[in-house]
FIDOVO-386892 format. One record per residue (C-alpha): residue in one letter; residue number from 1; y, x, z. Coordinates in steps of 0.25 Angstrom, whole numbers, plus 2048, in hexadecimal, padded with zeros to 3 digits. Example, Ala and Ser with C-alpha at 12.3 -4.5 7.8 and 13.67 -1.06 7.14 Angstrom:
<res:a&n:1&y:7EE&x:831&z:81F>
<res:s&n:2&y:7FC&x:837&z:81D>
END
This chain:
<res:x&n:1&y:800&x:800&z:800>
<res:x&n:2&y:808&x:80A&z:803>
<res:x&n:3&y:818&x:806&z:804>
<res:x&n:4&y:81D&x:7FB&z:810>
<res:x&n:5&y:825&x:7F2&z:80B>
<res:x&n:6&y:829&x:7EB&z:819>
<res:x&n:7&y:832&x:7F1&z:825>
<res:x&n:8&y:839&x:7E7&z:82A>
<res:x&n:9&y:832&x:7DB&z:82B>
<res:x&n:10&y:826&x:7DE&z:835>
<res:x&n:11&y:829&x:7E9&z:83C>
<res:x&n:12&y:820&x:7F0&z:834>
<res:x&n:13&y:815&x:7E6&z:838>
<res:x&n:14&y:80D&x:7ED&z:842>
<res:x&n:15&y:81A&x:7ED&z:84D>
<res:x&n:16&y:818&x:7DE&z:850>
<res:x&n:17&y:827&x:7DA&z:854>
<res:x&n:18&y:82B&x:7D2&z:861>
<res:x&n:19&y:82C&x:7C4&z:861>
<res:x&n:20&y:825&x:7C0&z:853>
<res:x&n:21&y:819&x:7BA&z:850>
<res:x&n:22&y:812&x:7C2&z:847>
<res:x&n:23&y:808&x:7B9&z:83D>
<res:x&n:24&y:7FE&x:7C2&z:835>
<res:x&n:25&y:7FA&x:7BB&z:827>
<res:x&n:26&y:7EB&x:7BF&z:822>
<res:x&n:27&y:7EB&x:7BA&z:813>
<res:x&n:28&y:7E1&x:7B6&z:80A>
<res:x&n:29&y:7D4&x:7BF&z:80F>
<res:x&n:30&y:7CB&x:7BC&z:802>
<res:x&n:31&y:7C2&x:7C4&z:80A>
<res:x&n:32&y:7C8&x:7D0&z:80E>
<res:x&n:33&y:7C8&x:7D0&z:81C>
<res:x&n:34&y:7C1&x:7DC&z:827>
<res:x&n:35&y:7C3&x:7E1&z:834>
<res:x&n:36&y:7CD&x:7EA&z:82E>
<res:x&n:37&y:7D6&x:7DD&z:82D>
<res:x&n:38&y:7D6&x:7DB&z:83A>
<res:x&n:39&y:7DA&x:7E9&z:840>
<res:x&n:40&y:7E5&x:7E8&z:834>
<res:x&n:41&y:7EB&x:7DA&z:839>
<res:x&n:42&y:7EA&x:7DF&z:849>
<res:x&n:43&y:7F5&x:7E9&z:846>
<res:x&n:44&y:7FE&x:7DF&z:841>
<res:x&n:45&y:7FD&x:7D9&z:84E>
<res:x&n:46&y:7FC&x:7CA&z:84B>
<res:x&n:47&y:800&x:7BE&z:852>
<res:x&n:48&y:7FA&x:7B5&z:84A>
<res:x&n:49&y:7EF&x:7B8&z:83F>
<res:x&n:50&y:7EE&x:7AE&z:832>
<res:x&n:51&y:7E4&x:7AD&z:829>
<res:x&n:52&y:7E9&x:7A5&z:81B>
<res:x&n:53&y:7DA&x:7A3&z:818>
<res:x&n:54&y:7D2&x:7AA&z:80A>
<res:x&n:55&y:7C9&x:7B1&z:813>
<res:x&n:56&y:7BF&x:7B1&z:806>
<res:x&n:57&y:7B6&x:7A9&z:800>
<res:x&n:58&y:7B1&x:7A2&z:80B>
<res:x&n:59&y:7AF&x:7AE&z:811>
<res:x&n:60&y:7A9&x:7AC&z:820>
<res:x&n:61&y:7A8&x:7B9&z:822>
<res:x&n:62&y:7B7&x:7BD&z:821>
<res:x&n:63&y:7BA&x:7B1&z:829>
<res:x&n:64&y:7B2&x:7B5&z:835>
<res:x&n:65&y:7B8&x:7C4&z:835>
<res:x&n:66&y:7C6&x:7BE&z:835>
<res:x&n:67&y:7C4&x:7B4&z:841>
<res:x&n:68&y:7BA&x:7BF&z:848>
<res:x&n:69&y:7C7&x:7C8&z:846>
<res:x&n:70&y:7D1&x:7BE&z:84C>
<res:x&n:71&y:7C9&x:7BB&z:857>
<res:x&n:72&y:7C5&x:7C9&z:85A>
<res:x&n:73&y:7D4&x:7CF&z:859>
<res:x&n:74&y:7DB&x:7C1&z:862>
<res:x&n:75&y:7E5&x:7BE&z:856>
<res:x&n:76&y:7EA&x:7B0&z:855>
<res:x&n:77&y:7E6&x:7AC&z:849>
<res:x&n:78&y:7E5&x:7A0&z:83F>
<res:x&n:79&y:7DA&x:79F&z:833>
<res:x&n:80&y:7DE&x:797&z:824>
<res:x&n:81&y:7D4&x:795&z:819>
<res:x&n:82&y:7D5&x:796&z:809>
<res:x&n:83&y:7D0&x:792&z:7FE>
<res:x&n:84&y:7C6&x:79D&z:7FC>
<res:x&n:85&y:7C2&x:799&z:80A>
<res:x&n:86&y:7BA&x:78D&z:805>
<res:x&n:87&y:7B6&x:793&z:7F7>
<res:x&n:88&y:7A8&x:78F&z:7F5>
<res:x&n:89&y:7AB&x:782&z:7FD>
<res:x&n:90&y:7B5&x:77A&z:7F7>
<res:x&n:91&y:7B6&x:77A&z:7E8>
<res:x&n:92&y:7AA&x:778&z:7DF>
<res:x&n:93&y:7AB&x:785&z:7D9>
<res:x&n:94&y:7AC&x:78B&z:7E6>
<res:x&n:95&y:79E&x:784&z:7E9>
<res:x&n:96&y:797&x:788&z:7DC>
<res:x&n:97&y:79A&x:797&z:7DE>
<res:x&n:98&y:796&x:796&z:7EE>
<res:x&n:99&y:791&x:7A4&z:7F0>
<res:x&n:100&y:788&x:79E&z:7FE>
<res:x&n:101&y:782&x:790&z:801>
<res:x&n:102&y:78A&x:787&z:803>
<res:x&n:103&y:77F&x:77D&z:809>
<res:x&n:104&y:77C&x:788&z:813>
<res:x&n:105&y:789&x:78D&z:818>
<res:x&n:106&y:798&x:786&z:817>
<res:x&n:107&y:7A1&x:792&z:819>
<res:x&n:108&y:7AF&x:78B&z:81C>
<res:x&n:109&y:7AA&x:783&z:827>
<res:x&n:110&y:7A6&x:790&z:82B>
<res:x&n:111&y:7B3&x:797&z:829>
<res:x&n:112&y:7B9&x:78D&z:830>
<res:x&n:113&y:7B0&x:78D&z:83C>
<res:x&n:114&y:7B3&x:79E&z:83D>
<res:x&n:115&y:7C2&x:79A&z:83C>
<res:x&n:116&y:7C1&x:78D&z:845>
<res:x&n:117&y:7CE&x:78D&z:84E>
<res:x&n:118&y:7D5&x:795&z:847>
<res:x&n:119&y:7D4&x:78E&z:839>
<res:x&n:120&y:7E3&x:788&z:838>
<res:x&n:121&y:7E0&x:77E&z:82C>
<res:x&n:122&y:7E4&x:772&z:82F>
<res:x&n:123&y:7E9&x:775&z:83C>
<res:x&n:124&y:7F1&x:77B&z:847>
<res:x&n:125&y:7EF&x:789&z:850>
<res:x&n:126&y:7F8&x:78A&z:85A>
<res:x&n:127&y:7FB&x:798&z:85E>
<res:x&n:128&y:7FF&x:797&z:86C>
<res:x&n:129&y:803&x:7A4&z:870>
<res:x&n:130&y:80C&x:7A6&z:862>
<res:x&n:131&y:813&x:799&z:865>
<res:x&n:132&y:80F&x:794&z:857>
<res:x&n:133&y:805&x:78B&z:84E>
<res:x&n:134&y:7FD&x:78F&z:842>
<res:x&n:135&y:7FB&x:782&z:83A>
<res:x&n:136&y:7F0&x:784&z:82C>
<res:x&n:137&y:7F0&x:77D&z:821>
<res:x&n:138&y:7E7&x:779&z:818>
<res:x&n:139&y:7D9&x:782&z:817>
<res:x&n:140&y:7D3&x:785&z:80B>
<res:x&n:141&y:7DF&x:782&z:803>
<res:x&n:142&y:7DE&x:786&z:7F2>
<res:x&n:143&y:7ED&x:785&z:7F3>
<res:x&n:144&y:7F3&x:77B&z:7E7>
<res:x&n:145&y:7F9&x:76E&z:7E8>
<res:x&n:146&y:7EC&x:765&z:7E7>
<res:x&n:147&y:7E2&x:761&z:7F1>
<res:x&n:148&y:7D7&x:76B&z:7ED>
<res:x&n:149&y:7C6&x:769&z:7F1>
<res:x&n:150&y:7C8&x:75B&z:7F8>
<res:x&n:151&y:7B9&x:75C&z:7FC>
<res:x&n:152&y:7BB&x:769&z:805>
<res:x&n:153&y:7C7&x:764&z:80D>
<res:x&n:154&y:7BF&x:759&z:80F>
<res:x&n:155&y:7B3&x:75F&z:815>
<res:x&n:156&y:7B8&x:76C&z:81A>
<res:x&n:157&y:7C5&x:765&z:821>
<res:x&n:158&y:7C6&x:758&z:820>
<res:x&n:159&y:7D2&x:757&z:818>
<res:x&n:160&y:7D2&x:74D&z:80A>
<res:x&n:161&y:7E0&x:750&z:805>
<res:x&n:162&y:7ED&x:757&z:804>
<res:x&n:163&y:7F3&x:74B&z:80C>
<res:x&n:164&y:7E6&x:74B&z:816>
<res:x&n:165&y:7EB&x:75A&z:817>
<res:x&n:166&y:7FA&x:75A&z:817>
<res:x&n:167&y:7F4&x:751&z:824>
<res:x&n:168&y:7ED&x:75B&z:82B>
<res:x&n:169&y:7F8&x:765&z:82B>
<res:x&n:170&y:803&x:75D&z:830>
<res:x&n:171&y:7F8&x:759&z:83C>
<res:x&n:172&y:7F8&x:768&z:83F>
<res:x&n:173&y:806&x:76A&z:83D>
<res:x&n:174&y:808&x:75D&z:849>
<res:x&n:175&y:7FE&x:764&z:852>
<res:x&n:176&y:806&x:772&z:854>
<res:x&n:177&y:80C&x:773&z:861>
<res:x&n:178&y:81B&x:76E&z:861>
<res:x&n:179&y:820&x:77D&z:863>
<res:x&n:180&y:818&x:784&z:85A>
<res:x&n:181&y:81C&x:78C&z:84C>
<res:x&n:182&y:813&x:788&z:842>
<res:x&n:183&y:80D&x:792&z:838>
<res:x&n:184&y:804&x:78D&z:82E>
<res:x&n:185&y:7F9&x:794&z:828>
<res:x&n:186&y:7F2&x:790&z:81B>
<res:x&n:187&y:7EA&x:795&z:80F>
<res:x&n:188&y:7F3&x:790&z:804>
<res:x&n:189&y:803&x:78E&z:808>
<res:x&n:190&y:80A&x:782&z:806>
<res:x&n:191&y:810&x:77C&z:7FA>
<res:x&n:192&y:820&x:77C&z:7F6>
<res:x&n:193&y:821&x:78E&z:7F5>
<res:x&n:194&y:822&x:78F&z:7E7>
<res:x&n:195&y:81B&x:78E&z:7D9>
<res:x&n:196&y:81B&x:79A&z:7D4>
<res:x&n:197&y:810&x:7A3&z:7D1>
<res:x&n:198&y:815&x:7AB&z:7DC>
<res:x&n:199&y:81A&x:7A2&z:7E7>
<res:x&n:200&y:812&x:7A3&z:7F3>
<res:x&n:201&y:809&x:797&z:7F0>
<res:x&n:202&y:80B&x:797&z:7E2>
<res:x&n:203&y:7FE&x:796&z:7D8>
<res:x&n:204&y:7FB&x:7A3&z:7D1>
<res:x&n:205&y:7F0&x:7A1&z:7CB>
<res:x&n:206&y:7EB&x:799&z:7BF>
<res:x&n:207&y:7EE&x:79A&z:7B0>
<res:x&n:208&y:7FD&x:791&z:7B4>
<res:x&n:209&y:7FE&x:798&z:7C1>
<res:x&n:210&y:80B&x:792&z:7C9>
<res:x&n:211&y:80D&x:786&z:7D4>
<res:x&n:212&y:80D&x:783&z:7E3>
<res:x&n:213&y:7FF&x:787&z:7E8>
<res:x&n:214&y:802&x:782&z:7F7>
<res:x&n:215&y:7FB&x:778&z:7FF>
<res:x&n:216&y:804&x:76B&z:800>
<res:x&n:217&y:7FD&x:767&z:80E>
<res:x&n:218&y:802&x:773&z:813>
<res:x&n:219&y:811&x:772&z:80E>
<res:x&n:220&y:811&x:764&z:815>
<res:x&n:221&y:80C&x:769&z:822>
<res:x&n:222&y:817&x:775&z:822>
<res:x&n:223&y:822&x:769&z:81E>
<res:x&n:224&y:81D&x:761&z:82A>
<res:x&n:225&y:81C&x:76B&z:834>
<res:x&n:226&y:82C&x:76E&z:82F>
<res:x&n:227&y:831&x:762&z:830>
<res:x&n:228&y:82B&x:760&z:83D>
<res:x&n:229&y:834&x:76B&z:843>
<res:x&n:230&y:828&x:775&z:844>
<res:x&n:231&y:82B&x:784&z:842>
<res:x&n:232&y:824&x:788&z:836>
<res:x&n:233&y:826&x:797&z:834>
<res:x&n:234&y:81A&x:79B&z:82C>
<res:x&n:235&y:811&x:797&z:823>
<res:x&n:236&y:806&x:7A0&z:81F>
<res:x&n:237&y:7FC&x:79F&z:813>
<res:x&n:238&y:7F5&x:7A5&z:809>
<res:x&n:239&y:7EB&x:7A1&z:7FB>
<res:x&n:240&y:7F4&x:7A7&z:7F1>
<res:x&n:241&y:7F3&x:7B4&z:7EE>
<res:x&n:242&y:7FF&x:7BF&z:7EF>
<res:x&n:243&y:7FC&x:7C5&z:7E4>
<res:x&n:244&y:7FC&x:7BB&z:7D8>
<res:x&n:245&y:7F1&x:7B9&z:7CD>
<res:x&n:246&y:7F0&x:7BE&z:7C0>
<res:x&n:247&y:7FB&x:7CA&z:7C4>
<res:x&n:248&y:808&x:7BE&z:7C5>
<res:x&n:249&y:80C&x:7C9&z:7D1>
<res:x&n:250&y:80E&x:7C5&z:7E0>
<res:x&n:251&y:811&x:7B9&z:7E6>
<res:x&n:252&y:81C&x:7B4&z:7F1>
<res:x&n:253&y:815&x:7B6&z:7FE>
<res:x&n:254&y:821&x:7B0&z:808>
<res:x&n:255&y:828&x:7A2&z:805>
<res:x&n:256&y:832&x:79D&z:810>
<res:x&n:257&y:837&x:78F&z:811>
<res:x&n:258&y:842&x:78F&z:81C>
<res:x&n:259&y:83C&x:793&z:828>
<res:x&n:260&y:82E&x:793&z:825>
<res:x&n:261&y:827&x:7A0&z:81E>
<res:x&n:262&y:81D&x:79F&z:817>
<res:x&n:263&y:812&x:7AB&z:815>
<res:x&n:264&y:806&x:7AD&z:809>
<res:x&n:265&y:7FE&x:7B7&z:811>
<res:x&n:266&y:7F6&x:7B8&z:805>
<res:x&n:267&y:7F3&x:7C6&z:7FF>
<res:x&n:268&y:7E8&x:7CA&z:7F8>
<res:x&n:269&y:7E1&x:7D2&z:7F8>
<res:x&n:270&y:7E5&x:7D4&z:807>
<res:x&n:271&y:7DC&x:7E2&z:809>
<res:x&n:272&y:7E2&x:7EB&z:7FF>
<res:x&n:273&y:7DD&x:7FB&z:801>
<res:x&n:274&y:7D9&x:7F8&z:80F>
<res:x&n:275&y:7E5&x:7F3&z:814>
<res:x&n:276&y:7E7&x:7E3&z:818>
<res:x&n:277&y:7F3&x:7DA&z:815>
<res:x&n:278&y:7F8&x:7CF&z:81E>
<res:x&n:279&y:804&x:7C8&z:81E>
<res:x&n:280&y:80D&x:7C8&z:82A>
<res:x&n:281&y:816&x:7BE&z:830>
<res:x&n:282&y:81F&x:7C0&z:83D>
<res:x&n:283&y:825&x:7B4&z:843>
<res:x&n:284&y:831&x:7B5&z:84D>
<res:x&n:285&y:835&x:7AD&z:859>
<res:x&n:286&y:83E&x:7A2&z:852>
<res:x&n:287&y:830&x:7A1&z:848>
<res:x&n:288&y:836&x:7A5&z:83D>
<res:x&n:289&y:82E&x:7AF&z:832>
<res:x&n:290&y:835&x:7BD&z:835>
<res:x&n:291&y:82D&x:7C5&z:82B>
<res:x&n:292&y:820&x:7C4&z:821>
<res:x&n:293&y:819&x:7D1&z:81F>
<res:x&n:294&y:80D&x:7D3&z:815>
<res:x&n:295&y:805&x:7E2&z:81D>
<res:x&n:296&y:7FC&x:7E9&z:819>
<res:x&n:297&y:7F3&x:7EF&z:825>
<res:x&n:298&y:7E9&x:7F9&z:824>
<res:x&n:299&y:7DD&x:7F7&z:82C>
<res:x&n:300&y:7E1&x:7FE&z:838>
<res:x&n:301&y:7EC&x:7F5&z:83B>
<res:x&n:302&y:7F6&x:7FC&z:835>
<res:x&n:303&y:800&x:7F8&z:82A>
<res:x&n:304&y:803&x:7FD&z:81E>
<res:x&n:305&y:80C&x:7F6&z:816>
<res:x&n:306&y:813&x:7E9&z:818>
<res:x&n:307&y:81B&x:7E2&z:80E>
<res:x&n:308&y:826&x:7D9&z:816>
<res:x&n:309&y:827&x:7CB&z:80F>
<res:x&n:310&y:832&x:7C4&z:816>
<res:x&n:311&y:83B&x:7C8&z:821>
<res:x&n:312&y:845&x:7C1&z:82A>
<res:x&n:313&y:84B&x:7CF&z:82F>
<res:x&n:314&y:857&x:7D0&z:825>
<res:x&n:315&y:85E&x:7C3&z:827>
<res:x&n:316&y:867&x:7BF&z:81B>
<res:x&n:317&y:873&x:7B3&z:81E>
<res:x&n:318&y:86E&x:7A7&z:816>
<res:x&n:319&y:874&x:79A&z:818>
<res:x&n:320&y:86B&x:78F&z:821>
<res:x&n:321&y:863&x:79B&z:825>
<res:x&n:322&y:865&x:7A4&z:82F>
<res:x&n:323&y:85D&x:7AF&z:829>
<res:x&n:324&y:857&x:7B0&z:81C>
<res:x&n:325&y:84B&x:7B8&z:819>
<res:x&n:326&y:849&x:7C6&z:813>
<res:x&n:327&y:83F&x:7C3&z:808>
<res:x&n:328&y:838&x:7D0&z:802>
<res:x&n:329&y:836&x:7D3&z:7F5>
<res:x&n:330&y:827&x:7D0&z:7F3>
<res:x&n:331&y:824&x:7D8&z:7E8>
<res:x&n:332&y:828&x:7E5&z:7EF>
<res:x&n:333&y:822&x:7F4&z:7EF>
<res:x&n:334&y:816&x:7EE&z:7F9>
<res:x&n:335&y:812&x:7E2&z:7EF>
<res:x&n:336&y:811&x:7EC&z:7E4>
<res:x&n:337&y:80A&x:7F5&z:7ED>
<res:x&n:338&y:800&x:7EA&z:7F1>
<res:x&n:339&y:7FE&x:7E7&z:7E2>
<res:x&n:340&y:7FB&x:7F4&z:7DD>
<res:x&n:341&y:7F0&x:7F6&z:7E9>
<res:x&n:342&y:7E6&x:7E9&z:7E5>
END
């Protein structure tokens, strides 16, 4: 990697400042997670571990190791699930392909069963001792504006529609304690950022790539929180790829809509010549976003380079706004570093 790109947004990462909360975003695995992953996360020294989901093709096994780790290593900690998370499961040609026996062995339910508590669709996890909520939304979410694979929603989580859904998540949204901050954690992020190829949920792939690729349900849910005087200062997701199909370049990774940040956490590959990428966010004490950092940590803990996304350290006049944010250029020297390493 070579050239570090951030300074002034994180104290360089590994000096945790006072008074914040610092979230550490684990974007889409697609299978590369070890124990290296979690001697690289401890020295980033997390408050709040989230997982955006893509831990592989319903890969068990990658599951296991990474609730094995958070239990092990006493991080708070909330688990999301994606569309590669129910593979084999919920499409037909997932089913056809089925590398195991289905008859004999249901993976997701045993997925969810590895993650239990912790699993945030649907629901809401309070973090005491952060003074906050972590609410999920949809899991296994494709992303895209249609009510995709009735048939699994049904059985696996006993939602029938979009509407049947939007429902779910406002239900969660009610149950947060009164005082409570919400962050919402979700596979796919919510609709109304954009549709351009390279908007942080716009569609990238396909022969006519372009178009919102949110989840409505979970636009609603964030809109109803709001204007129900909840704090809403992050939003964290995944599912579509930083780098962009077919070589159209990198996308957006940071969209902010008043005060609410939200975060694609996404990168992939996330190992890169044995050093492991996660997405930063530190909180301060009016919850309000104070810095987004993509870091790249080796496997001893010990980072080495960061790539500082957003950052509310230089405060610009701008009127009905106290402060406006520093946004940094995204295709700088660290993206090109990062592209040229794959």
């Amino acid at each position: 990697m070579g050239m570090n790109a951030g300074g002034d947004g994180l104290d360089a990462v590994g000096v945790k400042r006072e008074g914040v909360v610092r979230v550490v975003c684990v974007g889409d695995v697609h299978g590369q997670w070890s124990k290296e992953d979690g001697d690289a996360l401890s020295g980033l020294k997390p408050d709040l571990v989230l997982f955006v989901g893509d831990y592989g093709d319903e890969d068990v096994g990658c599951v296991r190791l990474a609730v094995d780790m958070v239990q092990e290593r006493g991080w708070s900690a909330a688990f999301a699930f994606g569309n590669h998370d129910a593979w084999y499961t919920a499409t037909p040609l997932g089913r056809k392909n089925c590398p195991y026996q289905r008859r004999k062995t249901d993976r997701v339910r045993e997925m969810l069963n590895i993650v239990a508590e912790r699993h945030v669709g649907y629901r809401c996890i309070p973090e005491q001792s952060l003074g906050l909520s972590v609410v999920g939304g949809r899991p296994f979410s494709w992303g895209g504006p249609y009510w995709k694979h009735p048939d699994f929603f049904r059985e696996y989580l006993k939602v029938s529609s979009m509407e049947h859904s939007v429902l779910k998540l406002v239900r969660a949204v009610d149950s947060v304690d009164p005082g409570h901050p919400i962050i919402f954690l979700s596979h796919s992020g919510p609709t109304g950022l954009g549709n351009q190829v390279d908007d942080i949920c716009g569609r990238d792939f396909g022969d006519k790539p372009g178009g919102d690729f949110g989840d409505e349900d979970l636009r609603q849910a964030i809109n109803h929180a709001i204007e129900n005087g909840k704090k809403v200062p992050l939003v964290v997701f995944g599912h579509m790829h930083k780098r962009l199909e077919r070589g159209r370049g990198i996308r957006k990774m940071v969209a902010i809509e008043n005060d609410t940040v939200m975060v694609n956490a996404a990168v992939v590959p996330r190992v890169v010549g044995g050093n492991r990428v996660f997405t930063v966010v530190e909180i301060d004490q009016s919850w309000l976003v104070s810095s987004v950092a993509e870091v790249w940590v080796n496997s001893y803990g010990v980072v080495q380079d960061e790539a500082v996304l957003l950052s509310r350290d230089a405060r610009q006049g701008i009127v009905g706004k106290p402060w406006f944010w520093n946004l940094r250029d995204t295709h700088s020297a660290f993206q090109i570093s990062y592209r040229q390493g794959l």
